[in-house]
C-alpha positions as CSV (number, residue, x, y, z in Angstrom):
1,X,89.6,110.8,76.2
2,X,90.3,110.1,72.7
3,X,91.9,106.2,72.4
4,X,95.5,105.7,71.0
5,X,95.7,105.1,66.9
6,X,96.4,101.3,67.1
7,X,97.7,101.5,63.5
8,X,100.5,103.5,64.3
9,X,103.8,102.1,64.6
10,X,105.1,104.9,66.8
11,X,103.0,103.6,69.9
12,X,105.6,101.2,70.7
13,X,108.4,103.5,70.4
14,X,107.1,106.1,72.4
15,X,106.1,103.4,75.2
16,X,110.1,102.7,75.5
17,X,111.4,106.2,75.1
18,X,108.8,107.1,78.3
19,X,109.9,104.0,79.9
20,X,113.4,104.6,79.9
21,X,112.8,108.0,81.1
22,X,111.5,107.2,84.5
23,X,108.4,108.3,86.5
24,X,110.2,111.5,87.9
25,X,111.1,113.0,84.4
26,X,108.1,111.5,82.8
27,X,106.0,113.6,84.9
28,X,107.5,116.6,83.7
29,X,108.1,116.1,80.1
30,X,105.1,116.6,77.3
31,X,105.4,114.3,74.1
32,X,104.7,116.5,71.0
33,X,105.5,116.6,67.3
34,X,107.5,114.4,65.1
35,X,106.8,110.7,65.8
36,X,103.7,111.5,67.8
37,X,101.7,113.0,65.6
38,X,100.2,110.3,64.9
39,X,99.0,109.3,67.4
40,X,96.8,112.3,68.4
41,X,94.6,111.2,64.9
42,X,91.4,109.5,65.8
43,X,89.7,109.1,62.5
44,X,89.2,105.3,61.9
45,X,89.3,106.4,58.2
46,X,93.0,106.9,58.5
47,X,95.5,105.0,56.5
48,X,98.0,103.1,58.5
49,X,101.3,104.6,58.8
């Protein structure tokens, strides 16, 4: 499994927004687009955001 991009600021974000959610609606909800994005990029090469 492909690691996190450390250089993206959206990490944290998305760690709270899950948080808050809770373990029963976390395990039902998929995280895509928008601030995410970002995240799913794996080239080293990349830029930070």
């Amino acid at each position: 499994m492909a690691e996190l991009n450390p250089n993206d600021p959206n990490v944290l974000l998305l760690e709270l927004v899950a948080s808050r959610f809770g373990d029963a609606l976390r395990a039902e909800l998929v995280f895509v687009g928008g601030a995410v994005t970002g995240l799913l990029i794996t080239d080293p090469a990349m830029p930070a955001i």
